[in-house]
C-alpha positions as a Markdown table, in Angstrom:
| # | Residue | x | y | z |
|---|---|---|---|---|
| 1 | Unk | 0.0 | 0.0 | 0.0 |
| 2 | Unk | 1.2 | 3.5 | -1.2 |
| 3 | Unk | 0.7 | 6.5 | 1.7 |
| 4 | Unk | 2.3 | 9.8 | 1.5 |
| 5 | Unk | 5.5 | 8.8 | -0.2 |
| 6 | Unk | 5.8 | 5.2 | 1.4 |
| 7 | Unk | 5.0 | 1.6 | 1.4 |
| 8 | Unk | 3.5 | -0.4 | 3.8 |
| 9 | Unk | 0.8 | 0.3 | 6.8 |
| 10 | Unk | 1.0 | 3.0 | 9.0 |
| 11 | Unk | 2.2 | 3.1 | 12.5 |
| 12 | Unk | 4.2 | 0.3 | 14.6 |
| 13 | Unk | 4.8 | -2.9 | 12.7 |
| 14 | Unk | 4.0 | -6.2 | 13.8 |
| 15 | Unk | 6.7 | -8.8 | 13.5 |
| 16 | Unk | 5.2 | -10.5 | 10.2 |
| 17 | Unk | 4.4 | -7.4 | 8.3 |
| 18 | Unk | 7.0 | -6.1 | 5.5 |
| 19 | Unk | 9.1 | -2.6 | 6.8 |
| 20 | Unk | 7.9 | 0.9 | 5.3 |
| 21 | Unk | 10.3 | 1.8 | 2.5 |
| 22 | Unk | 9.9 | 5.0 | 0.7 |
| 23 | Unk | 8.1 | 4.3 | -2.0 |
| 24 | Unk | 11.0 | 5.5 | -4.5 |
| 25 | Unk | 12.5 | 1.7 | -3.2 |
| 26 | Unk | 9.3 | -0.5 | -3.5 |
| 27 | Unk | 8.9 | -1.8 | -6.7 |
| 28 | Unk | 7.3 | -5.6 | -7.7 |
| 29 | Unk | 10.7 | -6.8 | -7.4 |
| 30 | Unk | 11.0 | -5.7 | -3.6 |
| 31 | Unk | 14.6 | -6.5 | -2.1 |
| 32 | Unk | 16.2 | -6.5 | -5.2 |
| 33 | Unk | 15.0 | -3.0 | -6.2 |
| 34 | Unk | 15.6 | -2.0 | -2.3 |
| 35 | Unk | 19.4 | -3.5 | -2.9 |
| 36 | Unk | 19.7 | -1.8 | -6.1 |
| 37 | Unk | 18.8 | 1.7 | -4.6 |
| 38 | Unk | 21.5 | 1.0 | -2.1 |
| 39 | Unk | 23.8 | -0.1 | -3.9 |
| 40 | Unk | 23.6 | 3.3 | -6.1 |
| 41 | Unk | 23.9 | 5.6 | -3.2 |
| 42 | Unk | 26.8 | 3.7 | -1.8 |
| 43 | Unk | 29.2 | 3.7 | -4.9 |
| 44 | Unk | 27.3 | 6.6 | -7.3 |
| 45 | Unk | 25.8 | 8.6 | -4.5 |
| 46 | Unk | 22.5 | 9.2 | -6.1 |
| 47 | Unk | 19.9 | 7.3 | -7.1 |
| 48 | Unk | 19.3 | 4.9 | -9.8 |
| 49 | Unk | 16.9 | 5.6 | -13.4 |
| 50 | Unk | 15.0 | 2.6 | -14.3 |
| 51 | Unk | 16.5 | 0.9 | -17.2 |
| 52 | Unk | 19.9 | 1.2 | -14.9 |
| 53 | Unk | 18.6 | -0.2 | -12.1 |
| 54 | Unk | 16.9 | -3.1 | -13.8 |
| 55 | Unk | 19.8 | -5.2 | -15.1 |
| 56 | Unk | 20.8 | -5.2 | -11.2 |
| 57 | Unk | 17.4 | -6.2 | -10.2 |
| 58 | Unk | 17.3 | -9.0 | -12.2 |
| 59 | Unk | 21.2 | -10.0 | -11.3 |
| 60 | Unk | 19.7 | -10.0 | -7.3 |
| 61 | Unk | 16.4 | -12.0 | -8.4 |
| 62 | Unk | 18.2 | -14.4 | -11.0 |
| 63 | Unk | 22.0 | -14.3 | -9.7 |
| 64 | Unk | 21.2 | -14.1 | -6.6 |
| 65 | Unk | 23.6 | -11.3 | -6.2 |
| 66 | Unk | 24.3 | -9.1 | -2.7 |
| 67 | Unk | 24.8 | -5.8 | -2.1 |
| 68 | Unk | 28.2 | -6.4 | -3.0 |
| 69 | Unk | 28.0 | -7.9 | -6.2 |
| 70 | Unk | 26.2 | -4.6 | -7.3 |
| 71 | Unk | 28.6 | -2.5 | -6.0 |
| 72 | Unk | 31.2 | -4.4 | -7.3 |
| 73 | Unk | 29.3 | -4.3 | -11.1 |
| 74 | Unk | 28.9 | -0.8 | -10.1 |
| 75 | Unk | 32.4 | 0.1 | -9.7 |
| 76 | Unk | 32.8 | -1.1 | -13.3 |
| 77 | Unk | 30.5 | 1.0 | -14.8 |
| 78 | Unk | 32.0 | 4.4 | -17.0 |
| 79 | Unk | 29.9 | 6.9 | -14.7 |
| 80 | Unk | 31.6 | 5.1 | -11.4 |
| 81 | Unk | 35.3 | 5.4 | -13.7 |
| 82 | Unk | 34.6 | 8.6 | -14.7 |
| 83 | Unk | 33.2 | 10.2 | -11.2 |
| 84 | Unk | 37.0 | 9.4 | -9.6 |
């Protein structure tokens, strides 16, 4: 559920229910899209555009990459080379 900018039910959670997330990091593919955005901030400061942060998406979902192995693809990527 979408409210004011985030995901999830108001108020105090209960144990079983997912965390609130801004809704700029919910997206049907849920922790990868939330590693993705992380993952940009951390190595590009900023956050990703769609069609970037799909390819990383998919490596979480299908590669079952970390946080790591996005930063690491990250790192290879001209806008990290060129940002130094």
């Amino acid at each position: 559920m979408l409210r004011n900018g985030w995901t999830g039910a108001p108020g105090p959670r209960r144990p079983d229910e997912e965390p609130r997330v801004p809704a700029e990091e919910h997206d049907d593919a849920g922790q990868g899209g939330r590693t993705g955005h992380r993952a940009y901030r951390n190595v590009l400061g900023r956050d990703p555009d769609p069609a970037g942060l799909e390819g990383y998406v998919q490596g979480v979902l299908r590669k079952k990459w970390t946080e790591a192995d996005v930063e690491r693809e990250l790192r290879k990527s001209d806008e990290y080379r060129n940002k130094r």
